[in-house]
N, C-alpha and C positions, 0 to 999 in steps of 0.2 A: 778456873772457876770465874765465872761473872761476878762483874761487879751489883750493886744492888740498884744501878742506875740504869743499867740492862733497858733496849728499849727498841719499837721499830726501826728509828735507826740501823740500829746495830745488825736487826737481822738483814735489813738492805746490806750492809758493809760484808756480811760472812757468806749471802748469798754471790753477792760479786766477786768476791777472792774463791770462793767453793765454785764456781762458774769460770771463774778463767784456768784455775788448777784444771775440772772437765774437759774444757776447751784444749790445754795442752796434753790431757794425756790421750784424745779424742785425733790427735795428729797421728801419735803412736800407734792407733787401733783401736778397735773399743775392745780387744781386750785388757789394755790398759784402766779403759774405765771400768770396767769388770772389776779388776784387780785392785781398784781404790776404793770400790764400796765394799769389796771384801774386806779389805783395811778397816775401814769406818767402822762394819759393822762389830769386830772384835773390840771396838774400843766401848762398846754396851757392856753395863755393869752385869750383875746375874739379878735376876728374874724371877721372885720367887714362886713356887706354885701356887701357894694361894688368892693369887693374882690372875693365874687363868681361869678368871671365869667366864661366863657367858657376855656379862655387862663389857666385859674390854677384852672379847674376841672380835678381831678384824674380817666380819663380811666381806667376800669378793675378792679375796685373794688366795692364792691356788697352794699357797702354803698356808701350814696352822702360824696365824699371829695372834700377839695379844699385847696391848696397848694398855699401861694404867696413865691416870693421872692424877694428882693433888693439888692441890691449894694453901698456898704461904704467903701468907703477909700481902695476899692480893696479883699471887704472879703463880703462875703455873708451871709443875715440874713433870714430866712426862719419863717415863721409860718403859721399854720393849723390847719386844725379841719375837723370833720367828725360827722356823726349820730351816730356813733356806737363807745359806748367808749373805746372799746378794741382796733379799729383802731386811736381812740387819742392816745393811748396809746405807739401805735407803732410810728406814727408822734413824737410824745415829746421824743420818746428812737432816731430817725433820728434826729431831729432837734437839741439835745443837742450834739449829737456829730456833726453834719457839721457845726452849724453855728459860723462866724468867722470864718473856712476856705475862702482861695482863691478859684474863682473860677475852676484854672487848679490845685490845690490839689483835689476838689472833683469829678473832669474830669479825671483825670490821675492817682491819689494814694488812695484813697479810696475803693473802690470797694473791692479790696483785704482783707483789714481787715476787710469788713462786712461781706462778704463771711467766713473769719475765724468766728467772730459772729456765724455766724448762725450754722456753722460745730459744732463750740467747744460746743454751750451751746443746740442745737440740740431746737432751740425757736418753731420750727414749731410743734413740737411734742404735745407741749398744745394747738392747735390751730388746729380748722375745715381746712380742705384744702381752701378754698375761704381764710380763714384771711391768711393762713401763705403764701400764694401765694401775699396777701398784702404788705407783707414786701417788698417784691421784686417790687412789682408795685410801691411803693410809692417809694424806693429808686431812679428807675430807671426816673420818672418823675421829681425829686429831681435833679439827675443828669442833667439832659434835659436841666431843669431851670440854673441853673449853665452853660453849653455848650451854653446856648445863650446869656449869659455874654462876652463868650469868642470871640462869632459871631459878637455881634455890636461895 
């Protein structure tokens, strides 16, 4: 669990430790990176149906996803799931780093250090073009959700 001081920072800090783990198991094969986001993504809690609705279904990805999000105390809690484990996968590597950000941390400062993510550990490379193009789809919906925090 996060502490309640949770902060950009921090998602720099887990992106870089989550980026050098890719980076080693990326020597291995990318079936190894495969095999970690399948890890990752079993570590998402359960997802209840009421939560799939239209509002936090994932446009643009070739699997059914669906994204919720809340607001506590001014930070943002996010959870998901999808059919396809490798895009759990990707959700639980999003979701452990934004949630407990603010919502105008994951509007305003984020972007840039997943963009470094994805440069430095080159994630898309183990991945069909449809998933690695997921990454992006699910961050930028992520974002979304966040930005209508800031809306109401």
């Amino acid at each position: 669990m996060k502490s309640d001081s949770y902060n950009i920072q921090n998602l720099e800090d887990y992106l870089t430790k989550t980026g050098n783990e890719f980076i080693q198991y990326r020597k291995n094969g990318y079936e190894f990176v495969l095999k970690n986001l399948v890890e990752r993504g079993q570590t998402l809690g359960v997802f209840p149906d009421v939560w799939k609705t239209k509002s936090n279904k994932v446009v643009g990805c070739s699997a059914k996803v669906y994204i919720n999000a809340t607001l506590v105390n001014n930070k943002v809690f996010f959870v998901g799931t999808s059919e396809s484990d490798i895009t759990r996968g990707l959700i639980a590597l999003l979701v452990n780093g934004l949630n407990q950000l603010t919502p105008t941390q994951i509007v305003n400062e984020s972007e840039a250090y997943f963009n470094e993510f994805v440069k430095n550990t080159d994630v898309k490379f183990s991945m069909t073009i449809n998933r690695a193009n997921s990454l992006g789809t699910l961050y930028q919906f992520m974002k979304k959700k966040a930005q209508e925090f800031l809306n109401s």
